[in-house]
Backbone as CSV, one residue per row, in Angstrom:
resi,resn,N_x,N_y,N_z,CA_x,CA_y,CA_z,C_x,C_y,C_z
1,UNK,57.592,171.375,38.851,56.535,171.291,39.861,56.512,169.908,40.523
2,UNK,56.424,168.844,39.647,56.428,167.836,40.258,57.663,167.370,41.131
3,UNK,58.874,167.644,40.997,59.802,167.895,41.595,59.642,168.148,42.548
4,UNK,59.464,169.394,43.214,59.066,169.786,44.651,58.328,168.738,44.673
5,UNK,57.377,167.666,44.784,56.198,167.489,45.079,57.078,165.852,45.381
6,UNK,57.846,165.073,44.475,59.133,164.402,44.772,59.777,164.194,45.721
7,UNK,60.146,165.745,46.062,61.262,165.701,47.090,60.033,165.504,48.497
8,UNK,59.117,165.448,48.873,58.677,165.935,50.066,57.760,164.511,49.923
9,UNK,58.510,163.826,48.833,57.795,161.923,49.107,59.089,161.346,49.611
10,UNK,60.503,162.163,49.688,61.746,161.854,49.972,62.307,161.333,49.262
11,UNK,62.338,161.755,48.125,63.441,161.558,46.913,64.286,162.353,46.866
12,UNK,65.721,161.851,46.354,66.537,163.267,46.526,67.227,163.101,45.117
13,UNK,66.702,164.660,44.399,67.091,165.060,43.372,67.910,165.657,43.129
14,UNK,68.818,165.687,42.335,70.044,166.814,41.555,69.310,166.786,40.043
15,UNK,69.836,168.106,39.559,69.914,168.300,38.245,71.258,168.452,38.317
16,UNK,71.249,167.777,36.383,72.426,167.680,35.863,72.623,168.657,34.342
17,UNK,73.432,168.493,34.257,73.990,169.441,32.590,73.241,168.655,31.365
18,UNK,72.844,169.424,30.693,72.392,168.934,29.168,70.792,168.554,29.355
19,UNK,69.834,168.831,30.246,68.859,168.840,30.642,68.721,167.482,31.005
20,UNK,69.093,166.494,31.695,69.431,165.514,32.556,68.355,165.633,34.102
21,UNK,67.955,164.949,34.382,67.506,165.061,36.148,67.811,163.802,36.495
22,UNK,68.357,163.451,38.030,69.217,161.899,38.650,68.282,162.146,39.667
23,UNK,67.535,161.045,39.930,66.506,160.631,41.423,66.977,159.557,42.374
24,UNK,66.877,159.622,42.756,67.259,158.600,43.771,66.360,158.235,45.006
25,UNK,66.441,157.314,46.042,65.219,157.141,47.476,65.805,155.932,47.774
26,UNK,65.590,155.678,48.985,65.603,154.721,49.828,64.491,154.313,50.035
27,UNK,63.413,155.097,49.990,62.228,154.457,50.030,61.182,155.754,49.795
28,UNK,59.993,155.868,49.208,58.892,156.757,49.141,58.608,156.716,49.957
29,UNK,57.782,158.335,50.561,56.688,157.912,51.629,55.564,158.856,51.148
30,UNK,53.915,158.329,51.284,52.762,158.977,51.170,52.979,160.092,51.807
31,UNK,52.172,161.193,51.120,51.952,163.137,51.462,51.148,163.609,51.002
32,UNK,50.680,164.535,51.462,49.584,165.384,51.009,50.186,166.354,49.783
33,UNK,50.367,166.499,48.746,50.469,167.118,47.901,49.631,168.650,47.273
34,UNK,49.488,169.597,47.459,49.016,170.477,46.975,49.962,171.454,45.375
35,UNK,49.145,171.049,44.452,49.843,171.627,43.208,49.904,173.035,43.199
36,UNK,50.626,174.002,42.879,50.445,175.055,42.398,49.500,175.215,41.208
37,UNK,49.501,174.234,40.111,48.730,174.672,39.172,48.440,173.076,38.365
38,UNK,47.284,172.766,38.296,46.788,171.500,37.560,47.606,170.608,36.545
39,UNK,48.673,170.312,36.554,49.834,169.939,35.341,49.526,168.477,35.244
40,UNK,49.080,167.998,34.021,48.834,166.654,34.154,50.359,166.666,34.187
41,UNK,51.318,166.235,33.723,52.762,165.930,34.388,52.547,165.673,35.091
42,UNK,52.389,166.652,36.100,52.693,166.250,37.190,52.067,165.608,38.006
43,UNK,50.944,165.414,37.735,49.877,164.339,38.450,50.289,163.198,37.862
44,UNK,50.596,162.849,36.821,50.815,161.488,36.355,51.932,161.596,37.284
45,UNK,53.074,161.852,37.034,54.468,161.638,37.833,53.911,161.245,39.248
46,UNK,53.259,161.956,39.858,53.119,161.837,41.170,52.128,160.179,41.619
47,UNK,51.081,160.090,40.800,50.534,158.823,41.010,51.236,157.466,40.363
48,UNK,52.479,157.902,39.618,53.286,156.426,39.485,53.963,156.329,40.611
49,UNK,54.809,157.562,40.896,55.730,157.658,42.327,54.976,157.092,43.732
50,UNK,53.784,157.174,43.620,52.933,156.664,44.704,52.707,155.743,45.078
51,UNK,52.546,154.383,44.173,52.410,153.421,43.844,52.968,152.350,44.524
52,UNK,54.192,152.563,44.504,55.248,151.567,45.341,56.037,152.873,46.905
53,UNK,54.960,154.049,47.430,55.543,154.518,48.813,54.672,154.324,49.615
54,UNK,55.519,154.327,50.855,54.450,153.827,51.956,53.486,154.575,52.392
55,UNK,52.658,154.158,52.616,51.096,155.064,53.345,50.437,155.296,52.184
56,UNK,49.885,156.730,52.415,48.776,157.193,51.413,49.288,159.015,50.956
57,UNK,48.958,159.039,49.460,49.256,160.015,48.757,48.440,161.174,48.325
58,UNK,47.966,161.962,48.936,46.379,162.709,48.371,47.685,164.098,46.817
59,UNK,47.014,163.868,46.197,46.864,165.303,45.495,45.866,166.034,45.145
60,UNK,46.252,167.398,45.492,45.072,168.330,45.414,45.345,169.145,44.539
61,UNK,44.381,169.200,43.791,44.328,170.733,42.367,44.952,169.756,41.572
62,UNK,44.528,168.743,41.576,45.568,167.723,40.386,44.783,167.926,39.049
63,UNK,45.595,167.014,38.293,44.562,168.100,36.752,43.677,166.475,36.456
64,UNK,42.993,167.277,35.612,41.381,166.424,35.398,40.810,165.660,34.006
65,UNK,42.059,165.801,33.279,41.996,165.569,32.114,41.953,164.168,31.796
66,UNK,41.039,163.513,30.785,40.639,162.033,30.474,41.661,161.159,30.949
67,UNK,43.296,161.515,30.223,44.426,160.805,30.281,44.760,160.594,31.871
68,UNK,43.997,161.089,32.704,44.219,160.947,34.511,43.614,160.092,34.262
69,UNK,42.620,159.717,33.905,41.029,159.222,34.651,41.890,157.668,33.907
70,UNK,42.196,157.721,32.538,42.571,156.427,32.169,44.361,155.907,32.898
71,UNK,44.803,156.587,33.150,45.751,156.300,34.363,45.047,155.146,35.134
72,UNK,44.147,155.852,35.952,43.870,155.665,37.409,43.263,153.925,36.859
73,UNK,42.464,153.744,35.861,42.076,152.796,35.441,43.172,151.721,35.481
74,UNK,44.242,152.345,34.958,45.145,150.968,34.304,45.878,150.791,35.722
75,UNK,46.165,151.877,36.808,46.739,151.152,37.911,45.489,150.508,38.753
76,UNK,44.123,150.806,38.438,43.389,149.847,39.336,43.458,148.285,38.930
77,UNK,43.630,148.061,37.764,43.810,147.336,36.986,44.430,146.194,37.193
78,UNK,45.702,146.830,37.411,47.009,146.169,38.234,46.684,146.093,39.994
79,UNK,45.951,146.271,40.152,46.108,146.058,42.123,46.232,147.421,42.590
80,UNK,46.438,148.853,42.551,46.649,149.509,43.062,44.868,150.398,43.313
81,UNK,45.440,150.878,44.928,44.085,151.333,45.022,44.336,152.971,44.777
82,UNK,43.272,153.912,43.656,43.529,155.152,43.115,41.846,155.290,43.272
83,UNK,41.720,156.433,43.410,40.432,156.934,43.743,40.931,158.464,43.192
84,UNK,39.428,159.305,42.557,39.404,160.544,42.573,39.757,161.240,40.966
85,UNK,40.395,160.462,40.145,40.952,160.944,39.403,39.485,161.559,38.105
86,UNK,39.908,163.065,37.702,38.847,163.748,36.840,38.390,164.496,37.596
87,UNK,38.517,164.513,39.058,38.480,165.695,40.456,39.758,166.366,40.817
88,UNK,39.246,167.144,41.501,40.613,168.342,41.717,41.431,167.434,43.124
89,UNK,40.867,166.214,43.873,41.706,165.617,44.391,41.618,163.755,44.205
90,UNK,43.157,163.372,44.302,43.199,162.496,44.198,43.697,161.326,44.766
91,UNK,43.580,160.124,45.194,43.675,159.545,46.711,44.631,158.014,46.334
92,UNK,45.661,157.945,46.415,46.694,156.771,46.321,47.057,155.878,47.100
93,UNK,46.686,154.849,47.168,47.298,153.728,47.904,48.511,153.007,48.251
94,UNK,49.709,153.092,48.730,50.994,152.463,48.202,50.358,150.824,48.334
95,UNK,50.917,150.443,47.650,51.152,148.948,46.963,51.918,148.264,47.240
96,UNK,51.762,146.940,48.379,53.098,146.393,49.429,52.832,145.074,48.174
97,UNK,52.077,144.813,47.474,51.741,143.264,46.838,52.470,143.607,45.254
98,UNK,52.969,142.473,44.668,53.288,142.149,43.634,51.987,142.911,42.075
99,UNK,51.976,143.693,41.557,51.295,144.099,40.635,50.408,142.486,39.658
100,UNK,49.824,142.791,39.345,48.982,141.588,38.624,49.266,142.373,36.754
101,UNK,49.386,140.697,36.229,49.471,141.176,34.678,48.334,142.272,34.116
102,UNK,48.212,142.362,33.036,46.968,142.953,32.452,46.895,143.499,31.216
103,UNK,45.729,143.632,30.545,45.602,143.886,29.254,45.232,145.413,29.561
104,UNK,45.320,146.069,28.971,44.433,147.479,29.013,44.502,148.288,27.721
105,UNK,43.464,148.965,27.197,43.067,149.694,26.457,42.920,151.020,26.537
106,UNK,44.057,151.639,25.755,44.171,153.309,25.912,42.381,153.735,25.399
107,UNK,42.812,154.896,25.888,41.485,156.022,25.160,41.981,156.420,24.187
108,UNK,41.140,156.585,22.893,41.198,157.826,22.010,42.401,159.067,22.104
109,UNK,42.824,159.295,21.257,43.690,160.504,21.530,43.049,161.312,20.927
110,UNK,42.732,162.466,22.021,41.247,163.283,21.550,42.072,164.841,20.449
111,UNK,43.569,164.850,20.831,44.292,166.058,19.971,44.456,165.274,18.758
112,UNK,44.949,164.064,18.119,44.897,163.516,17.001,43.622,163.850,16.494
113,UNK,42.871,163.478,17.163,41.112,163.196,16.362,40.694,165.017,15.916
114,UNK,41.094,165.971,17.251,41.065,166.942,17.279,41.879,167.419,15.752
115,UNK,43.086,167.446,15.777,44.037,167.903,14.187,42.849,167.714,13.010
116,UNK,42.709,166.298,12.819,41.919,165.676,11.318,40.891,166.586,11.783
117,UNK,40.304,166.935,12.673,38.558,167.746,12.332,39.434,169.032,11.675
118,UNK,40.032,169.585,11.994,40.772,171.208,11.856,41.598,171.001,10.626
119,UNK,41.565,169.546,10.334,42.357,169.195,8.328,40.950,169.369,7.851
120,UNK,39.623,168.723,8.500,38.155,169.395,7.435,38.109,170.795,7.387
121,UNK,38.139,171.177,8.587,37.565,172.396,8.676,38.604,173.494,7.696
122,UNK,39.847,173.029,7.420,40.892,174.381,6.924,40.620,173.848,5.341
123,UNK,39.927,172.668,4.992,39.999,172.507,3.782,38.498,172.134,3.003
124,UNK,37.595,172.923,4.020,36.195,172.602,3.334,35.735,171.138,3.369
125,UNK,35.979,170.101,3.996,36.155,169.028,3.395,35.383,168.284,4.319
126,UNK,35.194,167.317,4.295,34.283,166.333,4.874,34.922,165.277,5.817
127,UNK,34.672,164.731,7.173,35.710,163.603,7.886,34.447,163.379,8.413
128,UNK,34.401,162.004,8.370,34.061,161.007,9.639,35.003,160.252,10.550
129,UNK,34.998,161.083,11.866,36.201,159.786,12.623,35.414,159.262,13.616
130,UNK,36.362,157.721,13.645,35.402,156.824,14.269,36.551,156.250,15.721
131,UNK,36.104,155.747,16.939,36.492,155.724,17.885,37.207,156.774,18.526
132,UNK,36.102,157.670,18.517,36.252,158.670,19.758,35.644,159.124,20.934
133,UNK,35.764,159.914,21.626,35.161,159.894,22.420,34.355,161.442,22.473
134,UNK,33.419,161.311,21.909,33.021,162.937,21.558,33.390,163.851,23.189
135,UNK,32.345,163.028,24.007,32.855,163.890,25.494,33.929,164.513,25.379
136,UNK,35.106,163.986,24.836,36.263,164.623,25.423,37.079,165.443,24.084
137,UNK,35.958,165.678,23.264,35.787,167.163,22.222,35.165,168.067,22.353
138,UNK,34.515,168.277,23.345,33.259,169.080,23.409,33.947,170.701,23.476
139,UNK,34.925,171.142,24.324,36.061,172.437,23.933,36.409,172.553,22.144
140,UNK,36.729,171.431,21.435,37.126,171.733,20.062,35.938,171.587,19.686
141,UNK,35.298,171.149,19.650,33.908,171.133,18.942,32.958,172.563,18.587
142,UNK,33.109,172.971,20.134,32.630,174.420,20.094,33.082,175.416,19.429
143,UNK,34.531,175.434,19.459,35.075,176.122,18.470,34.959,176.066,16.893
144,UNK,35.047,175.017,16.676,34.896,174.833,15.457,33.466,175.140,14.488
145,UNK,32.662,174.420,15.527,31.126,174.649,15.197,31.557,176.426,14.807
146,UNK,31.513,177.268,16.020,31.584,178.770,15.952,32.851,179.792,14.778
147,UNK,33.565,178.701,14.108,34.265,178.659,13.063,33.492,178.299,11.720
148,UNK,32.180,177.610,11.833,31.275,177.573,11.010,31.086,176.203,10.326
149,UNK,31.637,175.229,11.409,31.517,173.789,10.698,30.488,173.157,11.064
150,UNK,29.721,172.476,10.816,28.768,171.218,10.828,29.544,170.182,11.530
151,UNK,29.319,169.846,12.382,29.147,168.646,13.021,27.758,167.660,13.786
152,UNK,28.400,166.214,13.556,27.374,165.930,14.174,28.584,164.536,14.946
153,UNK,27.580,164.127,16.074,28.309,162.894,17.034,27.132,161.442,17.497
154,UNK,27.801,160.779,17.303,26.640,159.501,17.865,27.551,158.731,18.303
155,UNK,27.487,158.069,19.452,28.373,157.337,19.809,29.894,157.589,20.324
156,UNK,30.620,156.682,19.203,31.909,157.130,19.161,32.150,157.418,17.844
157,UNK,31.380,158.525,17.300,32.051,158.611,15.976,31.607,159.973,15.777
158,UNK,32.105,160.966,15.206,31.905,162.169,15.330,32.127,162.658,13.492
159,UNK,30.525,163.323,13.294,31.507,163.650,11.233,31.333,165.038,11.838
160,UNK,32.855,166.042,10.231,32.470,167.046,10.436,32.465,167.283,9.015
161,UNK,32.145,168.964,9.011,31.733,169.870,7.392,32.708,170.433,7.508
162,UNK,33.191,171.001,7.038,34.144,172.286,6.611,33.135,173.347,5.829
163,UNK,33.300,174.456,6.139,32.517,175.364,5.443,33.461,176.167,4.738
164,UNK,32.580,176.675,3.494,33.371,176.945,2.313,34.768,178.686,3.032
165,UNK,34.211,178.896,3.594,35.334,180.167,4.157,34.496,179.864,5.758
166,UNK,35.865,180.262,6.282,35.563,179.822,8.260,35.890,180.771,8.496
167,UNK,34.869,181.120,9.745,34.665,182.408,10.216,35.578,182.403,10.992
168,UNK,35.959,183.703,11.458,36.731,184.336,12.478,36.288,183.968,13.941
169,UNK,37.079,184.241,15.331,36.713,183.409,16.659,36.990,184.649,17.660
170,UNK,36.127,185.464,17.957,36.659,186.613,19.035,37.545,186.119,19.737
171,UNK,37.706,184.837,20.305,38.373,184.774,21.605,38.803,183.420,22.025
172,UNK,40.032,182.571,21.597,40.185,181.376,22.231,41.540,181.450,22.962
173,UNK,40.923,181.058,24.098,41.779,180.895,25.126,41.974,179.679,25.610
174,UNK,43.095,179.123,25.962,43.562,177.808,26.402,43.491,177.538,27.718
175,UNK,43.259,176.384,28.202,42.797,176.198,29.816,43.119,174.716,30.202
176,UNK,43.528,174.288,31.370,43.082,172.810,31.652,41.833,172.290,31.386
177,UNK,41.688,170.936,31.396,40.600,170.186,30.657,39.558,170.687,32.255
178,UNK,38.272,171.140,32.051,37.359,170.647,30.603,37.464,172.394,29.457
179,UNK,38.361,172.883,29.864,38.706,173.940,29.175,39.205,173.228,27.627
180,UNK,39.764,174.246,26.447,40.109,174.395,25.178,42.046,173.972,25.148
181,UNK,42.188,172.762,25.000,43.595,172.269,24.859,44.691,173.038,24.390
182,UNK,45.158,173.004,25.503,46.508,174.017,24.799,47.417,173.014,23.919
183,UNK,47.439,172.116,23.184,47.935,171.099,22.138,47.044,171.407,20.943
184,UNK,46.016,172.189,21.016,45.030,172.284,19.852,45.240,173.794,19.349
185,UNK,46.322,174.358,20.189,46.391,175.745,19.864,46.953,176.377,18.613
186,UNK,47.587,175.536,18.701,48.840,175.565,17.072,47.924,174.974,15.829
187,UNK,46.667,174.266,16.231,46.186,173.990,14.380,45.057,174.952,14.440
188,UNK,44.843,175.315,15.642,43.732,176.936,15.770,44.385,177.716,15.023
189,UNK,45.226,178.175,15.607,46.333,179.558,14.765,45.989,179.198,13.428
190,UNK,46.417,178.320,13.143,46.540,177.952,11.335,45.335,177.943,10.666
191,UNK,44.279,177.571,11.787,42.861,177.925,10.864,42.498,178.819,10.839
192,UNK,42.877,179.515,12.061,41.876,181.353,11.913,42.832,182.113,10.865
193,UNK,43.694,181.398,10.518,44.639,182.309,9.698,44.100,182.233,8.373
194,UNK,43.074,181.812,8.031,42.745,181.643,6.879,41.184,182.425,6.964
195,UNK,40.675,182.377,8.080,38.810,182.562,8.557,39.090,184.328,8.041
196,UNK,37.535,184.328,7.651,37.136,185.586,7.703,36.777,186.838,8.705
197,UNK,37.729,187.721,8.713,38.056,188.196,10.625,39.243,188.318,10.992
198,UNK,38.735,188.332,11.933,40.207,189.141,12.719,39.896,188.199,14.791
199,UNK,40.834,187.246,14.562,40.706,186.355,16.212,41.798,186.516,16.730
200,UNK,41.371,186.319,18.371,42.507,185.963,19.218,42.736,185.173,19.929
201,UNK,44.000,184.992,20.031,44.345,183.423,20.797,44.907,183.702,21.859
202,UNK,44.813,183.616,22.865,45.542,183.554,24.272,46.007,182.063,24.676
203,UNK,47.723,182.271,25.113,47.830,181.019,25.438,48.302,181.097,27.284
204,UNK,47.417,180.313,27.576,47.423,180.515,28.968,48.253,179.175,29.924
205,UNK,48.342,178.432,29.248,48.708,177.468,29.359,50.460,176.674,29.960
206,UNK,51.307,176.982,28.518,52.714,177.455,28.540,52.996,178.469,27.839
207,UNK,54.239,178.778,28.114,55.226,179.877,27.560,55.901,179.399,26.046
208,UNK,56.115,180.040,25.466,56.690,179.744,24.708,56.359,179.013,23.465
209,UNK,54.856,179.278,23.048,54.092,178.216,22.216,53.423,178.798,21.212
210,UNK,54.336,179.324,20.613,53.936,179.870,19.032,55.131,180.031,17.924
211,UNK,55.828,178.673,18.154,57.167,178.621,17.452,56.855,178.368,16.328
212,UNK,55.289,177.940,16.228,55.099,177.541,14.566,54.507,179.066,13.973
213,UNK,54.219,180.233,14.831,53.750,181.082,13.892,54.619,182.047,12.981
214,UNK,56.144,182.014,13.488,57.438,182.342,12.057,56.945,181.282,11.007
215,UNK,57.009,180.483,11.180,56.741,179.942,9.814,55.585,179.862,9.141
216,UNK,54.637,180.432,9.921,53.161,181.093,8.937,52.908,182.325,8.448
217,UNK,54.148,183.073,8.934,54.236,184.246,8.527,54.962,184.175,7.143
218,UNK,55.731,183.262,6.557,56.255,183.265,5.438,55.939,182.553,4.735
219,UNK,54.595,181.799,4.722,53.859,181.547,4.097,52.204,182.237,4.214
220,UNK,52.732,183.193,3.977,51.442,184.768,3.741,50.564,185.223,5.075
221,UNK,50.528,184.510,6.013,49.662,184.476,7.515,49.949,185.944,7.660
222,UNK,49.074,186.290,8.518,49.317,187.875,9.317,48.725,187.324,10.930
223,UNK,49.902,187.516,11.099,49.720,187.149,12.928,50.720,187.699,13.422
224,UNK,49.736,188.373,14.479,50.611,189.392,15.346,50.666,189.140,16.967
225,UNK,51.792,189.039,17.789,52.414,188.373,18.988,52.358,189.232,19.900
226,UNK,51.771,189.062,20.862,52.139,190.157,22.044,51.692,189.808,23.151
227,UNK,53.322,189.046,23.690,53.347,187.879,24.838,52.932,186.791,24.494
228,UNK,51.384,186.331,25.054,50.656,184.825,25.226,49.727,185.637,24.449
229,UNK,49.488,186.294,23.477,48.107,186.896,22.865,48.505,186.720,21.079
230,UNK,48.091,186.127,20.573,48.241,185.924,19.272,47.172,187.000,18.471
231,UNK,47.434,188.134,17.582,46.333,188.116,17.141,46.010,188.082,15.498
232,UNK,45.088,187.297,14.678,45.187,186.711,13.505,44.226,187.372,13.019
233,UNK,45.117,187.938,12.059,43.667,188.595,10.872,43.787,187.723,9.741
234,UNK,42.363,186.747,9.446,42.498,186.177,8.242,42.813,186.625,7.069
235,UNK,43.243,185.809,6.212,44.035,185.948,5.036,43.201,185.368,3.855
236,UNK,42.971,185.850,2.691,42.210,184.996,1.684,43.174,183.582,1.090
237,UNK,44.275,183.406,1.615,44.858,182.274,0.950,46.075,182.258,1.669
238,UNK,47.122,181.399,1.818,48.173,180.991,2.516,49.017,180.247,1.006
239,UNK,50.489,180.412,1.223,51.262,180.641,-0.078,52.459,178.953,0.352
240,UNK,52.219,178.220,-0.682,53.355,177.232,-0.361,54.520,177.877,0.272
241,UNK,55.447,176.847,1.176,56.710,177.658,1.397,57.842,176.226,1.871
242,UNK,58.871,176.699,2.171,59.385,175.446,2.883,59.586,175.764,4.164
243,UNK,59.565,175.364,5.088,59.236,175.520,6.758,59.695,174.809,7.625
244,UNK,59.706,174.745,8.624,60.239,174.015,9.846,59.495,173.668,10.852
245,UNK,59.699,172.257,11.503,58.691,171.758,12.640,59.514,172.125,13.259
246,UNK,59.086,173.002,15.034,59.750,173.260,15.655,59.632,172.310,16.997
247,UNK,58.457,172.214,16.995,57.493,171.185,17.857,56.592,170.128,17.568
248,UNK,55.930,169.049,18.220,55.274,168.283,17.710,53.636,169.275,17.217
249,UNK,53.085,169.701,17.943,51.559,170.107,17.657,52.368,171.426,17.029
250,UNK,53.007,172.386,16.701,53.683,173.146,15.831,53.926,172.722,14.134
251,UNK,54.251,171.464,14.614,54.385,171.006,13.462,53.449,169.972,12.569
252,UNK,52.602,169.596,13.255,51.244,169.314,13.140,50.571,170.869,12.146
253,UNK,50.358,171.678,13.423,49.829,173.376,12.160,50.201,173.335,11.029
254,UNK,51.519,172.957,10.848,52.164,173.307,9.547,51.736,172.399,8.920
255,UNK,51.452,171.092,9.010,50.954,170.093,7.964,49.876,170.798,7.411
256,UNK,48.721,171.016,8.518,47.844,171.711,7.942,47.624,173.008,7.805
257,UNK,48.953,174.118,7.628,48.305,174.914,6.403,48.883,174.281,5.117
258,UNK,49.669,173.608,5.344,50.022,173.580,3.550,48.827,172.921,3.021
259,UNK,48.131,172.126,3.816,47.134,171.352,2.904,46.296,172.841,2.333
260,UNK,46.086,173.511,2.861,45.237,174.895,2.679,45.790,175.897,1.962
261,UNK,47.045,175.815,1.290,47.954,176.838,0.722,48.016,176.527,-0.441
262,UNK,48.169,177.536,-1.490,48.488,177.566,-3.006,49.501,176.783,-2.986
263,UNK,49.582,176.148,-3.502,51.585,175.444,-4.040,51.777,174.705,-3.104
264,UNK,53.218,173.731,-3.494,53.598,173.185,-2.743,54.633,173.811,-1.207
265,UNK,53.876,172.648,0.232,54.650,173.059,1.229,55.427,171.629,1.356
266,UNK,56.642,172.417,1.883,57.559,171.098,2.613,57.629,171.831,4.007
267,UNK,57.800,170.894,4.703,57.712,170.731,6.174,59.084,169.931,6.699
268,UNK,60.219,170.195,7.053,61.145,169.698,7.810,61.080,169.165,9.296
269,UNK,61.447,168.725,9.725,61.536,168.593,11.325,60.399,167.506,11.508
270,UNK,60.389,166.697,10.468,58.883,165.323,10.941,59.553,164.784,12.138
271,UNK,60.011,164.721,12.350,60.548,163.434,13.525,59.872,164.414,14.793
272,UNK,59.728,165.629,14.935,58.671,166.073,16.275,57.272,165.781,16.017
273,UNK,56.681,165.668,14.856,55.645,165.352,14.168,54.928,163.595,14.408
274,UNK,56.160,162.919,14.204,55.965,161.337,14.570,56.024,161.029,16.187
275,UNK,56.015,162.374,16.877,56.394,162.019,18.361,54.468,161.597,18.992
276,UNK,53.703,162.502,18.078,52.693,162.492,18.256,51.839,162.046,17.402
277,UNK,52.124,161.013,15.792,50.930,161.208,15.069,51.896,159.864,14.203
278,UNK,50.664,158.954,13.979,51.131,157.604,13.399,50.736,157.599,12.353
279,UNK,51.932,158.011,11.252,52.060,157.699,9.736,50.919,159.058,9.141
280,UNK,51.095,160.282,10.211,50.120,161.133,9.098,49.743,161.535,8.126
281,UNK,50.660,161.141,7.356,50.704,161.433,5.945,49.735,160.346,5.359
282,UNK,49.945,159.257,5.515,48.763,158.094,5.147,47.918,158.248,5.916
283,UNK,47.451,159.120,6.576,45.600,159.262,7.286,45.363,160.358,6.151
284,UNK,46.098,161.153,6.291,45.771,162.536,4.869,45.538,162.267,3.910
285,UNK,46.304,161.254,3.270,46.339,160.812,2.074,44.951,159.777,1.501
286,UNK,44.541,159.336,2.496,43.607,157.965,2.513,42.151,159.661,2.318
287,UNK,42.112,160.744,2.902,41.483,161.611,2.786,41.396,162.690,2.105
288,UNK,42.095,162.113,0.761,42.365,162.957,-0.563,43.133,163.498,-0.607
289,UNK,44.316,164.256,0.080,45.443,164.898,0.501,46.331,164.827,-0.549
290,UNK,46.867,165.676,-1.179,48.240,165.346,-1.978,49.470,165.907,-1.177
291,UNK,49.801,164.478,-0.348,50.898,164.775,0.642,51.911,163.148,0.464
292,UNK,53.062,163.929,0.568,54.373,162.597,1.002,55.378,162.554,1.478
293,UNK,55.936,161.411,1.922,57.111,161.677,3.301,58.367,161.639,2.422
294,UNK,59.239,163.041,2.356,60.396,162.478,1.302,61.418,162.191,2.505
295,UNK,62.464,160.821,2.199,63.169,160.632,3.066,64.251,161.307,3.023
């Protein structure tokens, strides 16, 4: 998507073999951009590309999610003028002046913070996490609450409950923000796979995003596929197994069912796991977890 959106700033692209893409320009120029469909990708791509082309860059239907809004921050930051971002349009300045140094401070990573609530919730268990940004839980929150957890939020710090068996979820469906994260979909699966009930998951989002549920199926899960529709009838228990990360938030699920499973799980494929999550095994562990990284 962003590609098209590239070429018509006058970049000229080839694809290459082995999943490769070569860009090239003589120079950017500002355009009106209209997305087909909200892709932060591609809004990020498009407001770095903007940055240094001439004129002005609007995107429309751009996606709205926190990680825009803290974008737009860190290039105001630097000298660039960005307006709009967390709206469906967004307004770019090209930048003829030298960028200015700067310090800047990410946000919260609200799917990390998101995983550890869904490690309480699959294991009864208790978390307080601190520097977050509840706002930008309020989709997992709901769910979870309606999964039967206790939460509470003040500030930036959000505790949750785990309840002793988690209920079943008629209906989660994945959406752009301020919708239910399609990165949170894969430790959903793994919890309703345990809840009392029978839920469904629609993934509306991408294709192709239930590579972690073969490997919950052989560790006792009953989940059944049809297309983007997951549907999970809980299970009274989930069975150690050895398994495979296929993906990063895939393989995230799998951390946490084993925490939730009889016996021991091993989990292969960490290195998609570390693409997204710093030293998880020592956040688990610091939270009673009997988990370790064998090299």
């Amino acid at each position: 998507m962003h590609l098209k959106a590239l070429r018509s700033m006058g970049a000229r692209i080839r694809d290459a073999q082995h999943g490769f893409i070569f860009c090239e320009t003589d120079k950017l120029q500002g355009t009106d951009i209209m997305l087909d469909y909200p892709s932060v990708g591609a809004t990020e791509n498009i407001m770095l590309a903007a940055v240094f082309s001439e004129g002005v860059t609007q995107i429309r239907n751009a996606a709205k999610e926190p990680e825009i809004v803290d974008l737009q921050s860190f290039l105001n930051a630097l000298g660039v003028n960005v307006v709009g971002a967390g709206t469906h349009l967004i307004r770019i300045e090209g930048c003829k002046k030298k960028l200015r140094d700067v310090e800047h401070k990410i946000i919260p990573d609200r799917i990390v913070a998101g995983t550890y609530m869904v490690a309480a919730a699959m294991t009864g268990g208790e978390v307080l996490l601190r520097n977050v940004i509840p706002e930008h839980l309020v989709s997992i929150m709901y769910n979870l609450r309606e999964a039967g957890c206790q939460i509470r939020t003040n500030g930036d710090w959000v505790h949750i409950q785990g309840p002793e068996r988690l209920n079943s979820i008629d209906m989660v469906r994945t959406l752009p923000y301020p919708g239910f994260p399609t990165d949170m979909q894969p430790q959903t699966v793994a919890m309703l796979s345990i809840a009392r009930g029978t839920s469904i998951v629609v993934e509306t989002v991408f294709e192709n995003r239930y590579k972690h549920v073969e490997e919950m199926l052989r560790m006792g899960a009953n989940i059944k596929l049809e297309g983007r529709i997951a549907i999970i009838k809980g299970v009274n228990k989930l069975a150690g197994a050895e398994i495979y990360a296929r993906d990063l938030r895939g393989g995230a699920a799998l951390v946490l069912a084993g925490l939730a499973a009889e016996g021991t799980t091993i989990v292969h494929g960490v290195k998609h796991i570390d693409r997204g999550y710093e030293k998880i095994e020592d956040r688990l562990r610091h939270l009673g977890a009997k988990i370790s990284r064998v090299d």
